[in-house]
KEFIBA-416581 format. One record per residue: residue number from 1; residue in one letter; x, y, z of N, C-alpha, C, O, CB in turn. Coordinates in Angstrom, 1 decimal. Glycine has a CB too. Example, Ala and Ser with C-alpha at 12.3 -4.5 7.8 and 13.67 -1.06 7.14 Angstrom:
BEGIN
+-----+-----+--------+--------+--------+--------+--------+--------+--------+--------+--------+--------+--------+--------+--------+--------+--------+
!   n ! res !   n.xx !   n.yy !   n.zz !  ca.xx !  ca.yy !  ca.zz !   c.xx !   c.yy !   c.zz !   o.xx !   o.yy !   o.zz !  cb.xx !  cb.yy !  cb.zz !
+-----+-----+--------+--------+--------+--------+--------+--------+--------+--------+--------+--------+--------+--------+--------+--------+--------+
!   1 !   A !   13.2 !   -5.7 !    7.8 !   12.3 !   -4.5 !    7.8 !   13.2 !   -3.3 !    7.8 !   14.2 !   -3.3 !    8.5 !   11.3 !   -4.5 !    9.0 !
!   2 !   S !   12.8 !   -2.2 !    7.1 !   13.7 !   -1.1 !    7.1 !   12.9 !    0.0 !    7.9 !   13.4 !    1.1 !    8.0 !   14.1 !   -0.6 !    5.7 !
+-----+-----+--------+--------+--------+--------+--------+--------+--------+--------+--------+--------+--------+--------+--------+--------+--------+
//
This chain:
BEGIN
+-----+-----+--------+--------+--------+--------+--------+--------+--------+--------+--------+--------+--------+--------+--------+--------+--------+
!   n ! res !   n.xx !   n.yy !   n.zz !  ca.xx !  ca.yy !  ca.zz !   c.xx !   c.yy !   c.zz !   o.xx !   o.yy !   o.zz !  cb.xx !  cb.yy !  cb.zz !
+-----+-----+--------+--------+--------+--------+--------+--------+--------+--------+--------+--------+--------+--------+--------+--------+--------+
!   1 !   X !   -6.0 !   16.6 !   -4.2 !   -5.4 !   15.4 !   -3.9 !   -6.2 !   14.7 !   -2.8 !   -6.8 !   15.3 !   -1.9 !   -3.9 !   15.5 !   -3.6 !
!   2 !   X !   -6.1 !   13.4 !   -3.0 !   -7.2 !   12.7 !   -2.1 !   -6.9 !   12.7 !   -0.8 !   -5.7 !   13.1 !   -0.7 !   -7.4 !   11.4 !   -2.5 !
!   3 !   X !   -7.3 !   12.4 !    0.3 !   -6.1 !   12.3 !    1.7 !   -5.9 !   11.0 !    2.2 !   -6.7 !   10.1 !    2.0 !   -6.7 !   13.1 !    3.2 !
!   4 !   X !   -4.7 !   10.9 !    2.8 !   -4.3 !    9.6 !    3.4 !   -5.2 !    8.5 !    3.0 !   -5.4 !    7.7 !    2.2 !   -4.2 !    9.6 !    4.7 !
!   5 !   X !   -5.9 !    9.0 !    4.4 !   -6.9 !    7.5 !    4.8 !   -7.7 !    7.1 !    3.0 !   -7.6 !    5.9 !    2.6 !   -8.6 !    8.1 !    6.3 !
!   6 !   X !   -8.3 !    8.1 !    2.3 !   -8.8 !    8.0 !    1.6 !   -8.2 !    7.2 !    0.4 !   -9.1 !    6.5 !   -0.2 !   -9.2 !    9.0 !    1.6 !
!   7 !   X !   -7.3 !    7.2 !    0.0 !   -6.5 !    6.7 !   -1.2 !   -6.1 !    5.4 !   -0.1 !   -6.9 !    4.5 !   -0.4 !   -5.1 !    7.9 !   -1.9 !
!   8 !   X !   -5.5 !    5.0 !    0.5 !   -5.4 !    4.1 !    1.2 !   -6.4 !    3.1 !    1.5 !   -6.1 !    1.9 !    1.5 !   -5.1 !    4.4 !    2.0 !
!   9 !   X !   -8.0 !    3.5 !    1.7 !   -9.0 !    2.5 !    1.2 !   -9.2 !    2.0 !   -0.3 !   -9.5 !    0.9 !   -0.6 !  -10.1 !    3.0 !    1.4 !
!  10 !   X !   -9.0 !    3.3 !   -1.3 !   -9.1 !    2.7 !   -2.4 !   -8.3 !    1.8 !   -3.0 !   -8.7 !    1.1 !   -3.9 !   -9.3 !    3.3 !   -3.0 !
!  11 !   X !   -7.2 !    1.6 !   -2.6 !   -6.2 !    0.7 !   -2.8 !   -6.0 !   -0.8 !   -2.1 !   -5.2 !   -1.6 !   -2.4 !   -5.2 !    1.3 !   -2.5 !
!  12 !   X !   -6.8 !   -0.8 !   -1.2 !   -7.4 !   -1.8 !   -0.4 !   -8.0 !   -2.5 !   -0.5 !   -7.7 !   -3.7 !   -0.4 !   -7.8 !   -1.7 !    0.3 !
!  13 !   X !   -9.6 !   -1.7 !   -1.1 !  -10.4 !   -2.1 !   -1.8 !  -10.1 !   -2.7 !   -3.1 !  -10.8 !   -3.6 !   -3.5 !  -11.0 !   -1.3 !   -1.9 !
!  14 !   X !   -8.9 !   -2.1 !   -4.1 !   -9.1 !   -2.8 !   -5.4 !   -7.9 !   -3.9 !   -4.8 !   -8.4 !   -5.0 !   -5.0 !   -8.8 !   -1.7 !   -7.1 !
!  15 !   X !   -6.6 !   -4.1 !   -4.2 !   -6.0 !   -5.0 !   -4.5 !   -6.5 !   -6.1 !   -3.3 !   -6.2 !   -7.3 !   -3.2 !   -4.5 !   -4.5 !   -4.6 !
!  16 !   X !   -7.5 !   -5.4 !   -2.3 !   -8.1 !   -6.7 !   -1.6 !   -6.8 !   -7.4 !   -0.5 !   -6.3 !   -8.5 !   -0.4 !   -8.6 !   -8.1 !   -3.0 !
!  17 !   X !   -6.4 !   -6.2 !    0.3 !   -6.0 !   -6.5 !    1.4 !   -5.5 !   -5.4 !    2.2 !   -4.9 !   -4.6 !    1.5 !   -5.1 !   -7.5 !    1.4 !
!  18 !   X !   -5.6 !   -5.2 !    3.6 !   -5.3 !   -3.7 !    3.9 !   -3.8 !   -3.5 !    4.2 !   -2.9 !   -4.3 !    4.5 !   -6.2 !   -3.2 !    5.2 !
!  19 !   X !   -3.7 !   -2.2 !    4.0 !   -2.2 !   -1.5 !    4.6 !   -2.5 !   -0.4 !    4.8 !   -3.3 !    0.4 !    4.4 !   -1.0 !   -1.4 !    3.8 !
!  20 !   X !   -1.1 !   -0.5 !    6.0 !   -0.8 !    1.1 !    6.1 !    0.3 !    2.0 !    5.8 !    1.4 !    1.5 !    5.7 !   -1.0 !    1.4 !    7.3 !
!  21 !   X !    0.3 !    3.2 !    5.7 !    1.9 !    3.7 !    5.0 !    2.5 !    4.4 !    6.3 !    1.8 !    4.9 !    7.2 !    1.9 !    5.0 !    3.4 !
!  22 !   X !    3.8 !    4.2 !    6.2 !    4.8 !    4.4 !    7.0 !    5.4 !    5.3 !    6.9 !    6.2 !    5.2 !    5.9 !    5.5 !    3.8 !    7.1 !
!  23 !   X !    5.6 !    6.8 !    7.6 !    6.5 !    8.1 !    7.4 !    7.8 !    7.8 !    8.5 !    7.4 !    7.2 !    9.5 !    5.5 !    9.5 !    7.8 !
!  24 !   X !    8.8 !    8.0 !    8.5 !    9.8 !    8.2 !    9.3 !    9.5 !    6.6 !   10.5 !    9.8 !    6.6 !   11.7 !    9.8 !    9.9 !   10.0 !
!  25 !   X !    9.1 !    5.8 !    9.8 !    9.5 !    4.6 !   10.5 !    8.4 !    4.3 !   11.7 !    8.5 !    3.7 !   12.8 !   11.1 !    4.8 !   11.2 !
!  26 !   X !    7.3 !    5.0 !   11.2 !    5.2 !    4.6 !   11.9 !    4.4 !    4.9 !   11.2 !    4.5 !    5.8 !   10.4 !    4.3 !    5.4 !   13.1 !
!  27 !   X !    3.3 !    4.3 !   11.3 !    2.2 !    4.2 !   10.9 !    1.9 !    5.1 !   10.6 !    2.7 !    5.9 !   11.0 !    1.6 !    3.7 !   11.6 !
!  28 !   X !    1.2 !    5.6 !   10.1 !    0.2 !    7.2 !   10.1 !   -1.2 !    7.0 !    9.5 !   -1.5 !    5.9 !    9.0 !    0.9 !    8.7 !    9.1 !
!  29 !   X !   -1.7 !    7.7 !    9.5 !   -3.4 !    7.6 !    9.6 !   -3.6 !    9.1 !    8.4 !   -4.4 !    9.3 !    7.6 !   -4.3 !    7.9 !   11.8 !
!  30 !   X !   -2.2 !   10.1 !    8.8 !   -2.9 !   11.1 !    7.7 !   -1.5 !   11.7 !    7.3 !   -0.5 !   11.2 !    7.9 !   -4.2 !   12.4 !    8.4 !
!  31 !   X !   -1.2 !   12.6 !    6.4 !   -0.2 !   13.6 !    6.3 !   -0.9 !   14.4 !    5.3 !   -1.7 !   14.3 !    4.4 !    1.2 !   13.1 !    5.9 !
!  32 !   X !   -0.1 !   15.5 !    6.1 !   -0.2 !   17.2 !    4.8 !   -0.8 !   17.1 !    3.5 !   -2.0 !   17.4 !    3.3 !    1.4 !   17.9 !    4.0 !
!  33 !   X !    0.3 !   16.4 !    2.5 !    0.2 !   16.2 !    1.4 !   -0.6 !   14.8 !    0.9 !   -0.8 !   14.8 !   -0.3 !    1.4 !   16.2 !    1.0 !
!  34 !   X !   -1.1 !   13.9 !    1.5 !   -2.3 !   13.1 !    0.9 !   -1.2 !   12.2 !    0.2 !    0.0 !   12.2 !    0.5 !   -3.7 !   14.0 !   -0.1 !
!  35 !   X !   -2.0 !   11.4 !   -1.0 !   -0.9 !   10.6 !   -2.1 !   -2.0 !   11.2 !   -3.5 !   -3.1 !   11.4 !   -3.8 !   -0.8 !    8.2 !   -1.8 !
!  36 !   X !   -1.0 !   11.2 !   -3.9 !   -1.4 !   11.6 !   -5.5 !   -2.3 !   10.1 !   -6.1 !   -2.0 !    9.2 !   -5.4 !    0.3 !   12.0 !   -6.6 !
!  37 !   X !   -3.2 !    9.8 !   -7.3 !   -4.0 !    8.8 !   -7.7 !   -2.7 !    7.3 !   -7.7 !   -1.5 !    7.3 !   -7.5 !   -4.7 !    9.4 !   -9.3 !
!  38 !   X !   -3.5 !    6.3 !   -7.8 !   -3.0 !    5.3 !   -7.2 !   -2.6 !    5.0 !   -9.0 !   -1.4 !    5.3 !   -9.3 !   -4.2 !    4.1 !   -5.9 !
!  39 !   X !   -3.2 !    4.7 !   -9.8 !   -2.8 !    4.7 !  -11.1 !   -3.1 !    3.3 !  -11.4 !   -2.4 !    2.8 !  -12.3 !   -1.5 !    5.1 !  -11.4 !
!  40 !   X !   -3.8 !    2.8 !  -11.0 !   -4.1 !    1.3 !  -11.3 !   -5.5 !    0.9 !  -10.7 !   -6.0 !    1.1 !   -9.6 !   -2.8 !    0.2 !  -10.7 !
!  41 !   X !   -5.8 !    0.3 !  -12.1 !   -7.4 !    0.0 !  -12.2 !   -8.3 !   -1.5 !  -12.1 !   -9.5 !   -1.9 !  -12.1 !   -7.6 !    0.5 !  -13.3 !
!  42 !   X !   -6.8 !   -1.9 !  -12.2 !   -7.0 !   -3.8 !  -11.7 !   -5.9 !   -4.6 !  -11.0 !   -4.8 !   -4.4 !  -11.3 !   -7.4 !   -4.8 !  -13.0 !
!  43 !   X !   -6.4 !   -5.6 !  -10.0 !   -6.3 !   -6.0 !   -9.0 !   -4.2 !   -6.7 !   -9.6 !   -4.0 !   -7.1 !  -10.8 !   -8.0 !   -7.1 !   -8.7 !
!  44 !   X !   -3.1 !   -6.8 !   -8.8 !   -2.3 !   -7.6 !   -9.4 !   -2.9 !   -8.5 !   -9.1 !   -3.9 !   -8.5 !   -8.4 !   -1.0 !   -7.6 !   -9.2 !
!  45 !   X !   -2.0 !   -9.6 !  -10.1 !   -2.5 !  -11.3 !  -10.6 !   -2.1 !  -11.7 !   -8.9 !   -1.4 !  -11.2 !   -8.1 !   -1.2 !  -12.5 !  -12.2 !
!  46 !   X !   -2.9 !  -12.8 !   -8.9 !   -2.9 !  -13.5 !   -7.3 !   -1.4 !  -14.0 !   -7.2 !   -0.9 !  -14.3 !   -6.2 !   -4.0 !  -15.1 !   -7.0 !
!  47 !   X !   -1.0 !  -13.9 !   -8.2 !    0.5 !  -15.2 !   -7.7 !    1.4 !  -14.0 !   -7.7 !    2.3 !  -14.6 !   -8.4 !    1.1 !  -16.9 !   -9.2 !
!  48 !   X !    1.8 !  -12.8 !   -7.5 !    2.3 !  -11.8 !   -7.3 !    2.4 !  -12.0 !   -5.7 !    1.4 !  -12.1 !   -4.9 !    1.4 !  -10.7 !   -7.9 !
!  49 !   X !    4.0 !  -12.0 !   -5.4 !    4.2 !  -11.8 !   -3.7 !    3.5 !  -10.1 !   -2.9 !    2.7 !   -9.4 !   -3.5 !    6.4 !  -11.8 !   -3.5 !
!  50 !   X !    3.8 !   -9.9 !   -1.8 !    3.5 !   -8.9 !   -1.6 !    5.1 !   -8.2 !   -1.5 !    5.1 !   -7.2 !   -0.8 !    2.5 !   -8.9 !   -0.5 !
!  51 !   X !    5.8 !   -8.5 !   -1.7 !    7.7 !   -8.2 !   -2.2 !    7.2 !   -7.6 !   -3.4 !    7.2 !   -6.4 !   -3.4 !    9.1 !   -9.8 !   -2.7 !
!  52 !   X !    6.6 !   -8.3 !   -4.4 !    6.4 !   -7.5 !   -6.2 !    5.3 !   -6.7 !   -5.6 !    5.7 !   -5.6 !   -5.5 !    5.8 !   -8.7 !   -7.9 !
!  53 !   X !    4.2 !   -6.9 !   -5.3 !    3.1 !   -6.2 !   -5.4 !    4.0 !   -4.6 !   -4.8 !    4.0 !   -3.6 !   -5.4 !    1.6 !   -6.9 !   -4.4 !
!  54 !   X !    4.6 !   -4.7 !   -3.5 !    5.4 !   -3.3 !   -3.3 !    6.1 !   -2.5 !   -4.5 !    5.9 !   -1.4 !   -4.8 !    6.4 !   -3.6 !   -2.4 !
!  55 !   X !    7.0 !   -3.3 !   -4.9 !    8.4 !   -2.9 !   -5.5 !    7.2 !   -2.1 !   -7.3 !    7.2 !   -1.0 !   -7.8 !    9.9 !   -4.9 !   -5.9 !
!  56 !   X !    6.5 !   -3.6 !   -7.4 !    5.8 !   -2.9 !   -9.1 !    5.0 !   -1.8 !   -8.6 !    5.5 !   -0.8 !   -8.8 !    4.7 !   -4.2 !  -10.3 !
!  57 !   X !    3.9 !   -1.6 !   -8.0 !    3.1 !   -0.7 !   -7.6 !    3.2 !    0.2 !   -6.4 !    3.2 !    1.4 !   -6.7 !    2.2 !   -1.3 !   -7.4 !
!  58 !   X !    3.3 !   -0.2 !   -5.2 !    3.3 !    1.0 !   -4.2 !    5.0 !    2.1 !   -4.5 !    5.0 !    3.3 !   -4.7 !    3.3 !    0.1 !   -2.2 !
!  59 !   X !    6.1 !    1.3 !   -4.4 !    7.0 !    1.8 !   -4.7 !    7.4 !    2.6 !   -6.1 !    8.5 !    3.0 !   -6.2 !    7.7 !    1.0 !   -4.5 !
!  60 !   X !    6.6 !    2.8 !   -7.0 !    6.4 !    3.0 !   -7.9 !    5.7 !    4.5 !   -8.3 !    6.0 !    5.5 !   -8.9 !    6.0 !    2.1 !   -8.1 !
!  61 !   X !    4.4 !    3.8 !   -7.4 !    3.5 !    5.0 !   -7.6 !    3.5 !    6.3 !   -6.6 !    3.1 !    7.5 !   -6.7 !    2.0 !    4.5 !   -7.5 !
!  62 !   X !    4.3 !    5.6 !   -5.3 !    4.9 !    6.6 !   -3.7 !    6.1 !    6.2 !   -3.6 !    6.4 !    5.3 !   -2.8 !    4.1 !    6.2 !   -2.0 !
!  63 !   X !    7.2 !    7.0 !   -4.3 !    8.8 !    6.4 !   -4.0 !    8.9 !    6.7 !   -2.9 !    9.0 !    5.8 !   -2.2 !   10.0 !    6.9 !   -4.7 !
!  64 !   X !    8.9 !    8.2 !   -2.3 !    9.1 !    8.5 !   -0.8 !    7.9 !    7.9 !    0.1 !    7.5 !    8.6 !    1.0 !    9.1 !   10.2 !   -0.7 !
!  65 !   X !    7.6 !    7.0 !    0.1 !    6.8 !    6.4 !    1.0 !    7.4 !    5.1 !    1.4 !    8.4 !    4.8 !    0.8 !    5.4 !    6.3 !    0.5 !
!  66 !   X !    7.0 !    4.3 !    2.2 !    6.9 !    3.0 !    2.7 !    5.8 !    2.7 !    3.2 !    5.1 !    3.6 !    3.7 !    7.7 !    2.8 !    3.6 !
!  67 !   X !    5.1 !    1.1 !    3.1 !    4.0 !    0.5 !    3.7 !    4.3 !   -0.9 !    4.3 !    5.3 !   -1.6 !    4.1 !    2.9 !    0.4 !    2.8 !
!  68 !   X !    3.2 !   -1.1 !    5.0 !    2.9 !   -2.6 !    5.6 !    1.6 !   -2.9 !    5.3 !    0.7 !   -2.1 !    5.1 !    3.1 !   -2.8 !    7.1 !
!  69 !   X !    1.7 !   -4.6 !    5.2 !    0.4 !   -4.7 !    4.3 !   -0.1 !   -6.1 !    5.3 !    0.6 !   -7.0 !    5.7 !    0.7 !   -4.9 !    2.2 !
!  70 !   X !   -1.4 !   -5.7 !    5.3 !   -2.0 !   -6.9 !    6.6 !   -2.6 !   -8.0 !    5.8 !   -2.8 !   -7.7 !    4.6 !   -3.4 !   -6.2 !    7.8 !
!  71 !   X !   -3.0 !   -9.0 !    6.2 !   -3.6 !  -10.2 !    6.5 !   -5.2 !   -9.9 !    6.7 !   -5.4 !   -9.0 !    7.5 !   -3.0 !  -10.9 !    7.9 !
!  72 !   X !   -6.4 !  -10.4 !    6.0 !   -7.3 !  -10.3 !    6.9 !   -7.8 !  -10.3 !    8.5 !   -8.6 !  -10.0 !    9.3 !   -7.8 !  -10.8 !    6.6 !
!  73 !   X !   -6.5 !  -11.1 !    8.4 !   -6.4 !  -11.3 !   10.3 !   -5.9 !  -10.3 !   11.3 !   -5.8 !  -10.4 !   12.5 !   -5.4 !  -12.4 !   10.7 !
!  74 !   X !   -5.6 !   -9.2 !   10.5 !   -5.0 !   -8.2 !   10.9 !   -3.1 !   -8.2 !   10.9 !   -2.2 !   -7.4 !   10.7 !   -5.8 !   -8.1 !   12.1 !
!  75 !   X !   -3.2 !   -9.4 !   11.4 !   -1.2 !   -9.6 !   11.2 !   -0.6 !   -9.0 !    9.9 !   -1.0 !   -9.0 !    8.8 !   -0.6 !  -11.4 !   11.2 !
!  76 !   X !    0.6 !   -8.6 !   10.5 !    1.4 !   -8.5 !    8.7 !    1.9 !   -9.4 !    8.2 !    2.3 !  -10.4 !    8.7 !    2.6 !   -7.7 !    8.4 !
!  77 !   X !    1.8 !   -8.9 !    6.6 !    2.3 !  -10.1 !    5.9 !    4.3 !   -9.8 !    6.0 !    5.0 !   -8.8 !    6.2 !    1.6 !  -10.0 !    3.8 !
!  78 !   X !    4.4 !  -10.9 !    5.8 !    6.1 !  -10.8 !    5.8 !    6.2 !  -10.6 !    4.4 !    5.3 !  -11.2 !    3.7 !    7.0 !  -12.1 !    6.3 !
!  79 !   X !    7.2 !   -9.8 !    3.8 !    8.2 !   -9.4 !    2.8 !    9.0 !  -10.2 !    2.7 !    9.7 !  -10.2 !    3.7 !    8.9 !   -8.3 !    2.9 !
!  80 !   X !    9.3 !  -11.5 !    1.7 !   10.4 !  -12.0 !    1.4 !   10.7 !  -12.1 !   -0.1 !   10.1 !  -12.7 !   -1.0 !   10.5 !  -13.0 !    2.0 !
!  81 !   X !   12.1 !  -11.3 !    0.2 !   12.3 !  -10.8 !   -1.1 !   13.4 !  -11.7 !   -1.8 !   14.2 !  -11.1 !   -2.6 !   12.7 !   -9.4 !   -1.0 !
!  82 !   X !   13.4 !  -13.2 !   -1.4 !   14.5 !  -14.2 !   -2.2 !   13.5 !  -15.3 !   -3.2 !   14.0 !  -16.1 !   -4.0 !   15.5 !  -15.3 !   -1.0 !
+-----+-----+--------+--------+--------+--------+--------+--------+--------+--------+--------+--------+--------+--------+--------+--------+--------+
//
């Protein structure tokens, strides 16, 4: 299984904006168990919030996980889920 950081670039790389995942409510950079393959091989459609892009993909493919997902600017994007 791939490790943290590592699957976390590639997911970056294909949906084209960075994040990081969240264990017990921080950041982390690594854990034990890594994430299993991301399972998707093209980018979601641009008009996809980052509310859907979570819920259809990250929550999907890492139920026991959580992320935050940045801006090129580094800021986070806000979640709004109405």
């Amino acid at each position: 299984m791939a490790t943290l950081r590592t699957r976390v670039r590639e997911i970056a790389n294909l949906e084209g904006f960075d994040l990081q995942v969240v264990m017990y409510g921080e950041c982390v950079d690594e854990c034990a168990d890594g994430l299993p393959p991301y399972g998707f091989d093209r980018r979601l459609r641009g008009t996809a919030t980052v509310a859907e892009w979570k819920a259809l993909r990250f929550e999907r493919s890492y139920p026991a996980r959580a992320c935050k997902v940045f801006y090129g600017d580094g800021t986070e994007a806000e979640v709004d889920a109405t």
